[in-house]
Backbone as numpy.savetxt, mean C-alpha at the origin, in Angstrom:
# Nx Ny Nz CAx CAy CAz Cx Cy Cz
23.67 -17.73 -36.49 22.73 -17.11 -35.57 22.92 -15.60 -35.65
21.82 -15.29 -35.47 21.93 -13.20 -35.94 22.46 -12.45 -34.88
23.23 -11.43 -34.66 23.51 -10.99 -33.70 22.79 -10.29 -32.82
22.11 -9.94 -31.82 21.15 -9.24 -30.74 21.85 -7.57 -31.26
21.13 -6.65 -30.55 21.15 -5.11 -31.56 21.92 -4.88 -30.64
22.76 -3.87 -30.98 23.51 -3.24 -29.92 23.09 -2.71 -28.79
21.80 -2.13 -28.78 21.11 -1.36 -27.59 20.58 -2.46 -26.40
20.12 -3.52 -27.53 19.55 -4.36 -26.03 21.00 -5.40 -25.51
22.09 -5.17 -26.04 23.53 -5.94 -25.26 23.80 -4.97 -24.52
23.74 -3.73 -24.48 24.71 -2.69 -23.92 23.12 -2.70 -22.75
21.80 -3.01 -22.77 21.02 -2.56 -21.87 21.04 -3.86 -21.01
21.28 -4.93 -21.40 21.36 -6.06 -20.59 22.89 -5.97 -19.53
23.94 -5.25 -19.91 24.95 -5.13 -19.46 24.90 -4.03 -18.29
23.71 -3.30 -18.55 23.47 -1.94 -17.66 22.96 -2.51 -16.57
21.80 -3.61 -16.32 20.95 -4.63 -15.79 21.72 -5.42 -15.10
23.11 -6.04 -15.95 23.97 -6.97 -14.65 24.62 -5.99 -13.82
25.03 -4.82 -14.21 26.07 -3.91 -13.49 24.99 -3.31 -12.24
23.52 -3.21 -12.33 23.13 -2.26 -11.64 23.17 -2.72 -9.95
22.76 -2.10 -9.16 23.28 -2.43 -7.41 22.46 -3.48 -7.43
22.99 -4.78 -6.47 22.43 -5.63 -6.15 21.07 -5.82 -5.38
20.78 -4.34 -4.72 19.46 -4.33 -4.11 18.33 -3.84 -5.08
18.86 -3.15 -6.07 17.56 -2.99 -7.19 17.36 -4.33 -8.29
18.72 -5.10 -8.21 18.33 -6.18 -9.02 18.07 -6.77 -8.14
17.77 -7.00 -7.22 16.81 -8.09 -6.19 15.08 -7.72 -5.77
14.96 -6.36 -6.52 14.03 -5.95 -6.38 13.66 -4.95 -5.39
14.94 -4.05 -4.70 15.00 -3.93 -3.72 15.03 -2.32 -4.11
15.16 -1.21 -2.73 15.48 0.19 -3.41 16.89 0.67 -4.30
16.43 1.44 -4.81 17.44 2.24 -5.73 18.14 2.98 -4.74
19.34 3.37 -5.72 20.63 4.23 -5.05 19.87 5.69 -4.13
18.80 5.99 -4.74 18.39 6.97 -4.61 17.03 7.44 -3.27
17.05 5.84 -2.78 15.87 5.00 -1.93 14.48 5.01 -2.92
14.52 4.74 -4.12 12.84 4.85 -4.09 13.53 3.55 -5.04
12.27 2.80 -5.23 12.14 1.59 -6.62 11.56 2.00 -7.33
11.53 1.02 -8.65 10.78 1.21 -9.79 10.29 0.14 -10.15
8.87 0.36 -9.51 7.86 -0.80 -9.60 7.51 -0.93 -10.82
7.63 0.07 -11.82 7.43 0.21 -13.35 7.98 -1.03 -14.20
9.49 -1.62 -13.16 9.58 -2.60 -13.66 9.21 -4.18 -13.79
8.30 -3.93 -12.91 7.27 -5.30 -12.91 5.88 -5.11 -13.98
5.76 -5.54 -14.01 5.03 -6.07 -15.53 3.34 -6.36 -14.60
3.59 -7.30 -13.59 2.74 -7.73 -12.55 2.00 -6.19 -12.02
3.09 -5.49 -11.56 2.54 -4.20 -10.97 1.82 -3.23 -12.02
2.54 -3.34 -12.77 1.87 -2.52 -13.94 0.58 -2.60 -14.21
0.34 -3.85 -14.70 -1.15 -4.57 -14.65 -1.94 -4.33 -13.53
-1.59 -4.35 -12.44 -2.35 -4.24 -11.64 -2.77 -2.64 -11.01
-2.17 -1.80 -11.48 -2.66 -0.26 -11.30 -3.58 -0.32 -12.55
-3.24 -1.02 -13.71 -4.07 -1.05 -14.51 -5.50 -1.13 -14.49
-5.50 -2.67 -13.72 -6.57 -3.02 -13.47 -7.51 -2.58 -12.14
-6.49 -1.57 -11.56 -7.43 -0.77 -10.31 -8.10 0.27 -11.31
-7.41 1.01 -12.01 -8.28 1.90 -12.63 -9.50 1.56 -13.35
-9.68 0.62 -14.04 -10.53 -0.34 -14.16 -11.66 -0.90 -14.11
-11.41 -0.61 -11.89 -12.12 -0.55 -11.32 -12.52 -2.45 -11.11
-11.19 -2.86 -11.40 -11.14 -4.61 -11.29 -10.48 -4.90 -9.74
-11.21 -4.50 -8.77 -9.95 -4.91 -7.28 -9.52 -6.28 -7.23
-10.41 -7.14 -7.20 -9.95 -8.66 -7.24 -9.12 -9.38 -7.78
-8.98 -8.68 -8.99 -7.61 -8.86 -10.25 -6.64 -8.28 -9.83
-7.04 -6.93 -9.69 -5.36 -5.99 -9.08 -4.98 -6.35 -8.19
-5.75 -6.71 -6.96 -5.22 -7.89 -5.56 -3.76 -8.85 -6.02
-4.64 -9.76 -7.26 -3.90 -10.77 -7.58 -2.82 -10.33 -8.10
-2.56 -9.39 -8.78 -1.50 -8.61 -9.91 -0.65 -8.29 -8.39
-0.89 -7.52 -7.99 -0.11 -7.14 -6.78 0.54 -8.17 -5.90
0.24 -9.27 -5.50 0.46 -10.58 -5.34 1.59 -11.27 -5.78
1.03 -10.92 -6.87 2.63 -11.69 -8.06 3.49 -10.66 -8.16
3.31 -9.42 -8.30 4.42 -8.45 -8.23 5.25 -8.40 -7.23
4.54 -8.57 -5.70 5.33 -8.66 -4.67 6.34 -10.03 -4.44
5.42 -11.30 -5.36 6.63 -12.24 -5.02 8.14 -11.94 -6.15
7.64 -11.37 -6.74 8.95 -10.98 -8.15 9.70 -9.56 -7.10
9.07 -8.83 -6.58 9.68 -7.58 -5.60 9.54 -6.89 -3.87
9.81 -8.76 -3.35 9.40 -8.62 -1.67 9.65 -7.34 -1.01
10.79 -6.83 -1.49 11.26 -5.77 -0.30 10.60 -3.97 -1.20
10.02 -4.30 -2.78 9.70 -3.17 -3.13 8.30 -2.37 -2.48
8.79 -0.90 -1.35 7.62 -0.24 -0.85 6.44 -0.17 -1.54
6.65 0.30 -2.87 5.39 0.45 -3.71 5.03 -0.43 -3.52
5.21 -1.97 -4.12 4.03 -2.64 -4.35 3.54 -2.96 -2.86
4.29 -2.94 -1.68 3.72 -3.27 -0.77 2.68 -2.37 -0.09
3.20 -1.27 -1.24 1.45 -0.06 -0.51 0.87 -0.21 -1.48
0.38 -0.78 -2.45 -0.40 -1.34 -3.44 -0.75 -2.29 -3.23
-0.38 -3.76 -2.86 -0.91 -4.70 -2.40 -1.70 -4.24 -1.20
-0.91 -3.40 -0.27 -2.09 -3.28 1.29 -3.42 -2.68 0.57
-2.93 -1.81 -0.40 -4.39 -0.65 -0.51 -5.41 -1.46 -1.33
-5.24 -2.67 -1.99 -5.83 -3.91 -2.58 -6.67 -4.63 -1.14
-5.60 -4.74 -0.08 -6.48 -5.43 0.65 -7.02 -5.02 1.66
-6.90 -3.47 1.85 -7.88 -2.56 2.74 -9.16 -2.59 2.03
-9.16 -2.43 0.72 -10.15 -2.14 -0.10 -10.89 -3.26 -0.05
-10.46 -4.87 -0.07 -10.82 -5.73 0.08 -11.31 -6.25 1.27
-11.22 -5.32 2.31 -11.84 -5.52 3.87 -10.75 -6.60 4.67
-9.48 -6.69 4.04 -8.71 -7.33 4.94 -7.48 -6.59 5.58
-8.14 -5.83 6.89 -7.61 -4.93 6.83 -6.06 -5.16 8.06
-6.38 -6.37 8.61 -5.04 -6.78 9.43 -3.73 -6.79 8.46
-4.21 -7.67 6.90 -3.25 -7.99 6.57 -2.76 -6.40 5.80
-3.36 -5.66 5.13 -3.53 -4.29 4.92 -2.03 -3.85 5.60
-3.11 -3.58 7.20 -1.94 -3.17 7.97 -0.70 -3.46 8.31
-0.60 -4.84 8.03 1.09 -5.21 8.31 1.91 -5.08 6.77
1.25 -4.77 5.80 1.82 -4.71 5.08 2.46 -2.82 4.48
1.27 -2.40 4.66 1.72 -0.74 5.10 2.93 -0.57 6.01
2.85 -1.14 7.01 3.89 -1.09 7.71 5.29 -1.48 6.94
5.13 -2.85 6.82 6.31 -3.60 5.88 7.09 -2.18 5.12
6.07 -1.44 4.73 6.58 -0.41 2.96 6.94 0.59 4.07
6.29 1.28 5.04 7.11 1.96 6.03 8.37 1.86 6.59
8.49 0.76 6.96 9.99 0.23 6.83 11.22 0.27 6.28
10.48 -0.22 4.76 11.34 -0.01 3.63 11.57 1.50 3.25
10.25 2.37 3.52 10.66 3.80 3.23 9.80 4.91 4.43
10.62 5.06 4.97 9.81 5.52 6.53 8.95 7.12 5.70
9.65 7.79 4.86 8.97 8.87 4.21 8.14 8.45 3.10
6.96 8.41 3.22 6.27 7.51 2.29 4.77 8.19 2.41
4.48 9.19 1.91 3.07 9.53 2.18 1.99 8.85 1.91
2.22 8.44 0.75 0.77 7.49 0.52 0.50 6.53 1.33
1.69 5.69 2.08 1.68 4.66 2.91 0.83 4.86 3.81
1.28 6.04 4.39 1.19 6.58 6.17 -0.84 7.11 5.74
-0.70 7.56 4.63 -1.96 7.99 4.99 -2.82 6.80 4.48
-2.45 6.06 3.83 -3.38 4.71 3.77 -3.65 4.01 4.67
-2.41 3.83 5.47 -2.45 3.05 7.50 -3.09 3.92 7.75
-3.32 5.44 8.03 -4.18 5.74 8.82 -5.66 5.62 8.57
-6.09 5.28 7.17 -7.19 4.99 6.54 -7.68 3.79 6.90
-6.71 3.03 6.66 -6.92 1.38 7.58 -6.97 1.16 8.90
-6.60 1.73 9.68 -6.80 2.45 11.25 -8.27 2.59 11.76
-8.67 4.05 10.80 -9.86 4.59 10.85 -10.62 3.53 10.39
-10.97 2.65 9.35 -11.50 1.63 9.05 -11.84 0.64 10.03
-10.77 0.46 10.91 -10.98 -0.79 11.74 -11.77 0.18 13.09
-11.48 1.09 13.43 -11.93 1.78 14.38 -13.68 1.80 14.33
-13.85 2.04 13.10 -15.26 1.92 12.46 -16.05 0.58 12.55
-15.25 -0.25 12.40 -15.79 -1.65 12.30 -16.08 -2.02 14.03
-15.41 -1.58 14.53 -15.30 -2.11 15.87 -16.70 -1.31 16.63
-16.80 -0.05 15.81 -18.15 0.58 16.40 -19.02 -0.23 16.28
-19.02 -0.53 14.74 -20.18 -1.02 14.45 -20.25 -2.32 15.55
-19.40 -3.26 15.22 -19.76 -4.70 16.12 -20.22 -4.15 17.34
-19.63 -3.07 18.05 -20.18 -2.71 19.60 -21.41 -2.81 19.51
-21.79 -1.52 18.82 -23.58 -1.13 18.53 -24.40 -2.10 18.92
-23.77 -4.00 18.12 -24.63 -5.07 17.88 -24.72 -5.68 19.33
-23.59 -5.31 19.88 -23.29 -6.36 21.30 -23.90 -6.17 22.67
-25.22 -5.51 22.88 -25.80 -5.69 23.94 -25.53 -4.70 24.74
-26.12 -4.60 25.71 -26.03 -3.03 26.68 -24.80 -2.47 27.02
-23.60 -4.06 27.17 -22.02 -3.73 27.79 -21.74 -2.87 26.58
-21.98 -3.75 25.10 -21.41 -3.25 24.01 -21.99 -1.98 23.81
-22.86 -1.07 24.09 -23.68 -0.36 23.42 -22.80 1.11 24.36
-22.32 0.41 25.61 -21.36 1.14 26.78 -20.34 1.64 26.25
-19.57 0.57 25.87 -18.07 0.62 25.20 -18.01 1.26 23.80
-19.49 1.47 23.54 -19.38 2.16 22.09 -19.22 3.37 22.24
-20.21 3.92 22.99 -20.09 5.26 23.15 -18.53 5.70 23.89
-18.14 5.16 24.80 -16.77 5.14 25.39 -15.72 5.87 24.11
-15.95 4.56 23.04 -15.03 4.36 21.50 -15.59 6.10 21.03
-16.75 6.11 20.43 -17.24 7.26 19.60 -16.64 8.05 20.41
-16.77 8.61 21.74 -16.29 9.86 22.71 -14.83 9.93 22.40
-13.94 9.59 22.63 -12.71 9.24 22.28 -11.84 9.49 20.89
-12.87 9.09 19.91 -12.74 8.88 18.30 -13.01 10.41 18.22
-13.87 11.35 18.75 -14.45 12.31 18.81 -13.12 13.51 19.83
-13.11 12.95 20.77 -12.16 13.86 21.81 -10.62 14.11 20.76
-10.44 13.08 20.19 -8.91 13.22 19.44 -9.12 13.38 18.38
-10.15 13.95 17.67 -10.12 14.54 16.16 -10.21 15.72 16.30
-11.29 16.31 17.68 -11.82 17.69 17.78 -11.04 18.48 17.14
-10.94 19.58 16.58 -10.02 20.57 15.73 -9.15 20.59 14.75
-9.24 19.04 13.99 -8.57 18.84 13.08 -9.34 19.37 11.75
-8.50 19.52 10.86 -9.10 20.52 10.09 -7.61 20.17 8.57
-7.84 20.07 7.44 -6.69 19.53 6.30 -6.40 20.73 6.16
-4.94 20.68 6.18 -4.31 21.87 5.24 -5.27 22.43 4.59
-5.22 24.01 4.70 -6.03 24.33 3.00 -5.43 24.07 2.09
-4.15 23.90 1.64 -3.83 23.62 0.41 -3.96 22.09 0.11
-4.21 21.45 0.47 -5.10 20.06 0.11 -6.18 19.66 0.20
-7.01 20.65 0.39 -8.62 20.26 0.69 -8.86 20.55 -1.19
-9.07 18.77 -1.13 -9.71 18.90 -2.62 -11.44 18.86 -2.67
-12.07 18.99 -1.75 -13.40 18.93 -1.51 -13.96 20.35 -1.29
């Protein structure tokens, strides 16, 4: 039988030695993961660019069962299923990756995207619901309106 190359014995040996929470899929020494190493995840940024959500959903799916506790994919899977209009599960899963990495920008501003989303949805259903609803809407819009007044993005991030 032929012998395996030296690089991939000495890289498989790097792989048993490494901390037990990155070989479980978990964060690095350093707190971040490397979702790079899922194959699942990979594919599935792939296939967002793509412009395939339904696939990348699924890719994200399987990545998370190969890397439960990894933040990324769990703000990749949510941003799969905000996009997908499921935005409860979205949100508990943003959270989940908050957890795992409380400094997490993309997270925080995706929950608040999924936030604003549901806030929206809820207008809308008001609008449909009859004079009470049409009450409570405006209530919602005034409100949605009173706590944005003066917000305004960094200039150095206004990409618009």
């Amino acid at each position: 039988m032929p012998q395996p190359p030296l690089a991939l014995v000495l890289a498989l040996i790097a792989l048993a030695l490494a901390t037990p929470a990155l070989a479980a899929g978990g964060e690095s020494r350093a707190g971040r993961s490397d979702p790079s190493e899922s194959r699942a995840y990979v594919e599935g940024v792939k296939l967002l660019a793509d412009g395939e959500l339904e696939k990348a959903r699924r890719s994200f799916v399987r990545a998370h069962r190969e890397r439960p506790r990894d933040p990324d994919v769990l703000n990749m899977l949510a941003y799969t299923q905000r996009k997908s209009g499921d935005l409860e599960e979205a949100i508990k899963n943003y959270k989940r990756a908050l957890r795992l990495r409380p400094d997490f920008p993309d997270a925080r501003e995706y929950l608040g995207e999924a936030y604003l989303e549901a806030a929206l949805a809820e207008l809308a259903w008001l609008a449909e619901a009859g004079d009470d609803g049409k009450k409570q809407h405006g209530k919602l819009l005034r409100a949605i309106h009173d706590r944005t007044r003066g917000l305004e993005p960094p200039t150095e991030s206004r990409s618009w």
